[in-house]
C-alpha positions in Angstrom: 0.0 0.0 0.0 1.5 3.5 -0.8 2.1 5.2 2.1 1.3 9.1 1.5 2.5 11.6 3.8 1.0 13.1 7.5 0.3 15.8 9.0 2.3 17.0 11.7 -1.3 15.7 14.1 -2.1 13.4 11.6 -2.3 9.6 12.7 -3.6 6.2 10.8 -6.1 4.6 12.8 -6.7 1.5 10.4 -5.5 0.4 6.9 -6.6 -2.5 4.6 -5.2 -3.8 1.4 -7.8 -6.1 0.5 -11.2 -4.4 -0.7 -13.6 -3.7 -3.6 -14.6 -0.1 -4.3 -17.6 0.0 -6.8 -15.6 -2.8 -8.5 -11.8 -1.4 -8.3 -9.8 -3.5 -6.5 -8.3 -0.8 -3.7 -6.7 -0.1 -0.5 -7.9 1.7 2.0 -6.2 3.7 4.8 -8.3 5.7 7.6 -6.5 8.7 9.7 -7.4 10.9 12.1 -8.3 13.2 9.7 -9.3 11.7 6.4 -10.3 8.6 4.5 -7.5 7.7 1.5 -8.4 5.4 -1.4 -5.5 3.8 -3.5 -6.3 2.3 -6.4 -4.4 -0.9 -6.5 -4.4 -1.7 -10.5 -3.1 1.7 -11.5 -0.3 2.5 -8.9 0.3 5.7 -10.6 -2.5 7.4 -9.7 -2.4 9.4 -6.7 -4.5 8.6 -3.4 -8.1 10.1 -3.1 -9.0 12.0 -0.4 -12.2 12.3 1.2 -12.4 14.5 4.3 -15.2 13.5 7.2 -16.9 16.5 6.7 -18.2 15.1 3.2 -19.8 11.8 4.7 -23.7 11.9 5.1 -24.2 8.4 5.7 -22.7 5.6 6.5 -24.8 1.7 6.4 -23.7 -1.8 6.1 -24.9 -5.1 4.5 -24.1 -8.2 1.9 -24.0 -8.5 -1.4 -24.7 -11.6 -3.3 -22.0 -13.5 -2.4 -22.5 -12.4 1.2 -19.4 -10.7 1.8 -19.8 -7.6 4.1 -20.2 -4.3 2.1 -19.9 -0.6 3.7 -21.9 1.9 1.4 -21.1 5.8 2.1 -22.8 8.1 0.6 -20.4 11.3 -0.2 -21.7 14.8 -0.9 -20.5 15.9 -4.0 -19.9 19.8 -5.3 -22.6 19.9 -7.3 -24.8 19.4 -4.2 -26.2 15.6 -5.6 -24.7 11.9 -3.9 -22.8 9.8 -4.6 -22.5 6.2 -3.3 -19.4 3.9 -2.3 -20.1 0.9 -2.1 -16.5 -1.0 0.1 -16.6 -4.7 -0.4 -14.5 -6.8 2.1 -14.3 -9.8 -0.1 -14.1 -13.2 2.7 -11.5 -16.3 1.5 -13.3 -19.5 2.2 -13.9 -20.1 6.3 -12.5 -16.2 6.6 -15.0 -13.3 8.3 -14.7 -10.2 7.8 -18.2 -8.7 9.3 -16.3 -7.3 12.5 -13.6 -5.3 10.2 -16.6 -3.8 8.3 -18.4 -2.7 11.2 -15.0 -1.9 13.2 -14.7 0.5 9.8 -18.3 1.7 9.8 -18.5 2.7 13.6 -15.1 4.6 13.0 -15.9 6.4 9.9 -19.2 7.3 11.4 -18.0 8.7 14.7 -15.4 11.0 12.8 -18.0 12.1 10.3 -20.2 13.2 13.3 -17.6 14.9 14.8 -16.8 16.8 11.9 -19.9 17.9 11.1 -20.7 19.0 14.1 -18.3 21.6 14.1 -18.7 22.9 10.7 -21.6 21.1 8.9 -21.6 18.8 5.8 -18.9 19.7 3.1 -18.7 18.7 0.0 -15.8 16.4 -1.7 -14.4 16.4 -5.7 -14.2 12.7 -6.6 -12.2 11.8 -9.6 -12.2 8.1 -11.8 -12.3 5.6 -10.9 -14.2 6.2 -8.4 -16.7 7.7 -10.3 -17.4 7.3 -13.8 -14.9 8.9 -16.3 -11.6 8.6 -18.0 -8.7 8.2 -15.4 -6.7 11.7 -14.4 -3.8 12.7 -17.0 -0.5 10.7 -15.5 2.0 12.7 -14.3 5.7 12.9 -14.1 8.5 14.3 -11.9 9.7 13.1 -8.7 7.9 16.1 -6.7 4.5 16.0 -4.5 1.0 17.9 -5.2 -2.1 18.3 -3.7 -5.4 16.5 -4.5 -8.4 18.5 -5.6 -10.8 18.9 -2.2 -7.9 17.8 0.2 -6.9 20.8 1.0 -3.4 20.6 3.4 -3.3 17.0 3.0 -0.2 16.3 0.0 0.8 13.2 -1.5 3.4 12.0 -3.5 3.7 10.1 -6.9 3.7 6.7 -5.8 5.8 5.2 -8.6 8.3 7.1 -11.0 6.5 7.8 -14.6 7.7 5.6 -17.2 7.7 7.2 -21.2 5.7 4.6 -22.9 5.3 6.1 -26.6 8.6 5.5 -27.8 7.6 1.7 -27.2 4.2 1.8 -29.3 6.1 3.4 -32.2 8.9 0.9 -32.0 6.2 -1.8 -31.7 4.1 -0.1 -34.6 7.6 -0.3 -37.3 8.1 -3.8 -36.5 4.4 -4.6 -37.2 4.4 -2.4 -40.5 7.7 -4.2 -41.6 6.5 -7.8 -41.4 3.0 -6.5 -43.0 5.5 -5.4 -45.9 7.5 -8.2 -46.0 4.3 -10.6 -46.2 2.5 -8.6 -49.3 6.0 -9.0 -50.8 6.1 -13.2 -50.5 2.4 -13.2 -51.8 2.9 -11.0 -55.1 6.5 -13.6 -55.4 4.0 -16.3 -55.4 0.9 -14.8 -57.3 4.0 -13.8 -59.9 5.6 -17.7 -60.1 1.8 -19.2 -60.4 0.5 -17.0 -62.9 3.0 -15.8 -65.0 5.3 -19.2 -65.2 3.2 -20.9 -67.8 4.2 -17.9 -70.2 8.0 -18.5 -69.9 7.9 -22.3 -70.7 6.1 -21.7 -73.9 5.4 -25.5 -74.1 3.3 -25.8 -77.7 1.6 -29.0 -76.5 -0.8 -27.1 -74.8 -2.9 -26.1 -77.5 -4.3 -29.6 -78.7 -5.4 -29.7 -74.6 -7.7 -27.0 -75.5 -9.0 -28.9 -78.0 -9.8 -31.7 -75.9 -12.7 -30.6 -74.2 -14.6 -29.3 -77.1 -14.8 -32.9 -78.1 -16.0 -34.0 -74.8 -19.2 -31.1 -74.9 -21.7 -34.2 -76.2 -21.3 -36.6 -73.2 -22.4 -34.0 -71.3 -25.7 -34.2 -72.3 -27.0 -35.9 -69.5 -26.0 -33.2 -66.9 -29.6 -31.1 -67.0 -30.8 -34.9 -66.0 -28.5 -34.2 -63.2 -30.4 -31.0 -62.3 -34.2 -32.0 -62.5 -32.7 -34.6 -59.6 -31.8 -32.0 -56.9 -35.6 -30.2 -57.8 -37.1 -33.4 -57.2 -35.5 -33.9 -53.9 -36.0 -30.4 -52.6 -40.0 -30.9 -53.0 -39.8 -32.6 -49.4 -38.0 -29.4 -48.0 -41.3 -27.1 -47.2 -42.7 -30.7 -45.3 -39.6 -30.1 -42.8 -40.5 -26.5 -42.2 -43.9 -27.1 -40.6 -42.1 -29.6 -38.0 -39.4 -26.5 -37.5 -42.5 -24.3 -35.9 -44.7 -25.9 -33.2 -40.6 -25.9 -31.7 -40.8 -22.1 -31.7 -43.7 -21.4 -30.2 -43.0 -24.2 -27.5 -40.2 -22.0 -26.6 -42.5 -19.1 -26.2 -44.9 -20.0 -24.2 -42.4 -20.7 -20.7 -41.0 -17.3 -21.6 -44.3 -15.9 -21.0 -45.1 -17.1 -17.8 -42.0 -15.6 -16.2 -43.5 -14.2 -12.9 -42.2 -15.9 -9.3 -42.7 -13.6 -6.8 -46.3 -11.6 -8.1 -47.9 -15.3 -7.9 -46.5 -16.1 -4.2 -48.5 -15.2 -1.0 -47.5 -12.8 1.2 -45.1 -9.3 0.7 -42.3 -9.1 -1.5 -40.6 -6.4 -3.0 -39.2 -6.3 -6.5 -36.4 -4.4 -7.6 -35.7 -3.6 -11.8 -32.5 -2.2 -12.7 -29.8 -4.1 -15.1 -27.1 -1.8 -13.5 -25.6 -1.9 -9.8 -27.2 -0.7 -6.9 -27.9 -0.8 -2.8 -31.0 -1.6 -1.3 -32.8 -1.8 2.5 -35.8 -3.3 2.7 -38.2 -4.6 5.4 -39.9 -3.4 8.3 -39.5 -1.2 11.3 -36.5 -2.8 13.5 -35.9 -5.3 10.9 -33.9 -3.9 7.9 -31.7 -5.8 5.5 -29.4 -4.3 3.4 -28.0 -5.9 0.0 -25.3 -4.2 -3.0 -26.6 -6.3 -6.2 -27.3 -5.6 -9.8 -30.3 -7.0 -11.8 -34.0 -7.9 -11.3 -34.1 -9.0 -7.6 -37.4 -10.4 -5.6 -36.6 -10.4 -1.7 -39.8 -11.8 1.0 -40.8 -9.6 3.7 -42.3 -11.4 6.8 -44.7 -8.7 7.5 -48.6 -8.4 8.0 -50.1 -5.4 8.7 -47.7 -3.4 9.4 -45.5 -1.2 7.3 -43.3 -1.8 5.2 -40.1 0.5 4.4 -37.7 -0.3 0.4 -35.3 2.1 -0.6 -33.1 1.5 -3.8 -30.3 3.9 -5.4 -28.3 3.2 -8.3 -24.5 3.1 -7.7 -23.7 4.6 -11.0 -24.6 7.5 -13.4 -26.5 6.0 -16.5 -30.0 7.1 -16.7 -31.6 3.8 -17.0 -34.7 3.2 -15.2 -35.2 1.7 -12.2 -38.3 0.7 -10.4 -38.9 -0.6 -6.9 -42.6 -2.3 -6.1 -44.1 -3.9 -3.3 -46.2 -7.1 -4.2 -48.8 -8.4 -1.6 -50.5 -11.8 -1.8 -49.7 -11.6 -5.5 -50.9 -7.8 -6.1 -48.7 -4.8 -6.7 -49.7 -2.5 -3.4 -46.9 0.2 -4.1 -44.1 1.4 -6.4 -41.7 4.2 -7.3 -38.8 4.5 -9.6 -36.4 7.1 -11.1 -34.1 7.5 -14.2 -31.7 9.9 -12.8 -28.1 9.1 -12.3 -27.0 7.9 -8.9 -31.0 8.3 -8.0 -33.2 7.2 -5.2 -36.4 5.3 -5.1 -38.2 4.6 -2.1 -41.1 3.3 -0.8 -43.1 3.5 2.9 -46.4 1.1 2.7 -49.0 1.0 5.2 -50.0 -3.0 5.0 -52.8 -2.1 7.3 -54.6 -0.3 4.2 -55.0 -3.0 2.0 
């Protein structure tokens, strides 16, 4: 893990090389003064800072897989949220639930502190941790300063490398052998076409001859060609065999509906991107980071019932949260804009 440089007051309080940040394998380092995000696939790029004061909210869950996830949702400059969403990824017979909530009650308890004393602030995040094309790479052996981290400098992790003169080397050697291979096939094309010419050998004209005298004996080849027609009359009798298979295939398509046709409350979640969700009733939330169509069973009668979704990335897709009970859709809500919410508080009692 790159170790950036502290503040004179400035002290690490935990660090983790082994996480998942909205799918970029990362590191992780928490001081007493800011949260630090390395991007472990691209060691070039500089840590990102996010300061407490830029934390609204911190929750935990599973994902699919059921490793422990810690979402934080991060005020950005242009006053909208963004989520992310820290997966602690669990080797077989390996927990990790007490590091993520050892992480959450920390990062919580400094965000609250922070806030306190000056309210919630807003944070630049740059790619990858959002969506975009990664910073410019930079050289030099000297430090700078992040956007938003103000006081808090870091240097280059790993000297810059000049890479270009290696994609033009590599681009002449491809360009040489594509010369050298149009030159062996015109050599060829030359020797098979053009040799004939330069023998001059004068027993080739009665060959030509020949065939001419062979044109009668082939006669019988339109006898060949009424055969094919009279086998390819069966062909439209195969085609009628061909379609009851499509529409066979049809019909289970059709009838794809679990969850609206079970008893009881479930709630239904549409969205082909990622996203977090918390569902369930009062004192009984569960939280999941998933992508897809998802169906999840409430145990609840009258009583309410609380679902709220947000997308974890910026497309404007849309994507719909409903509430089904005993096969009915009670309630629903959806949105199409990036990083959006959708959310959901049902009264059971009203049905």
């Amino acid at each position: 893990m790159g170790s950036p440089y502290l503040n004179g007051n400035e002290a690490i309080i935990l660090s983790t090389h082994n996480v998942v940040i909205n799918t970029t394998p990362a590191e992780a380092i928490l001081t007493s003064q800011r949260l630090i995000l390395v991007d472990a696939r691209n060691s070039r790029l500089r840590p990102q800072d996010i300061p407490f004061a830029s934390v609204e909210t911190v929750t935990i869950g599973e994902n699919t897989e059921m490793d422990p996830v810690l979402s934080l949702s991060i005020v950005l400059p242009d006053e909208t949220r963004h989520t992310l969403g820290i997966v602690f990824p669990q080797a077989p017979r390996q927990k990790r639930t007490s590091e993520r909530d050892e992480w959450a009650a920390k990062i919580r308890e400094m965000s609250l502190g922070e806030q306190k004393e000056g309210g919630v602030k807003p944070a630049e995040l740059l790619p990858p941790w959002v969506a975009g094309e990664l910073p410019e790479e930079e050289g030099g052996a000297g430090t700078g300063a992040l956007p938003g981290a103000e006081g808090h400098v870091n240097p280059p992790l790993v000297p810059r490398k000049p890479r270009a003169k290696a994609s033009s080397g590599n681009r002449r050697v491809f360009l040489a052998a594509g010369i050298a291979l149009i030159l062996v096939i015109a050599c060829i094309a030359a020797v098979i076409f053009l040799g004939p010419a330069f023998t001059g050998s004068p027993a080739k004209t009665p060959v030509t001859a020949v065939p001419t005298d062979t044109v009668p004996p082939a006669t019988p080849s339109p006898v060949v060609t009424e055969q094919p027609t009279a086998v390819a009359t069966p062909e439209p009798m195969e085609t009628p065999e061909t379609t009851p298979v499509v529409t066979a295939t049809t019909i289970p398509e059709a009838t794809q509906a679990p969850a609206p046709q079970l008893s009881g409350v479930w709630v239904r979640i549409q969205y082909d991107g990622q996203y977090s969700a918390s569902y369930g009733t009062s004192g009984r939330i569960r939280e999941v980071t998933t992508s897809g169509e998802q169906y999840y069973q409430i145990p609840a009668k009258d009583q309410i019932v609380d679902a709220t979704v947000q997308k974890l990335d910026a497309s404007g897709d849309l994507l719909t949260v409903s509430i089904y009970y005993n096969g009915a859709r009670f309630a629903s809500s959806s949105s199409t804009k990036p990083y959006g919410t959708a959310e959901i508080h049902a009264d059971l009692r009203a049905a």
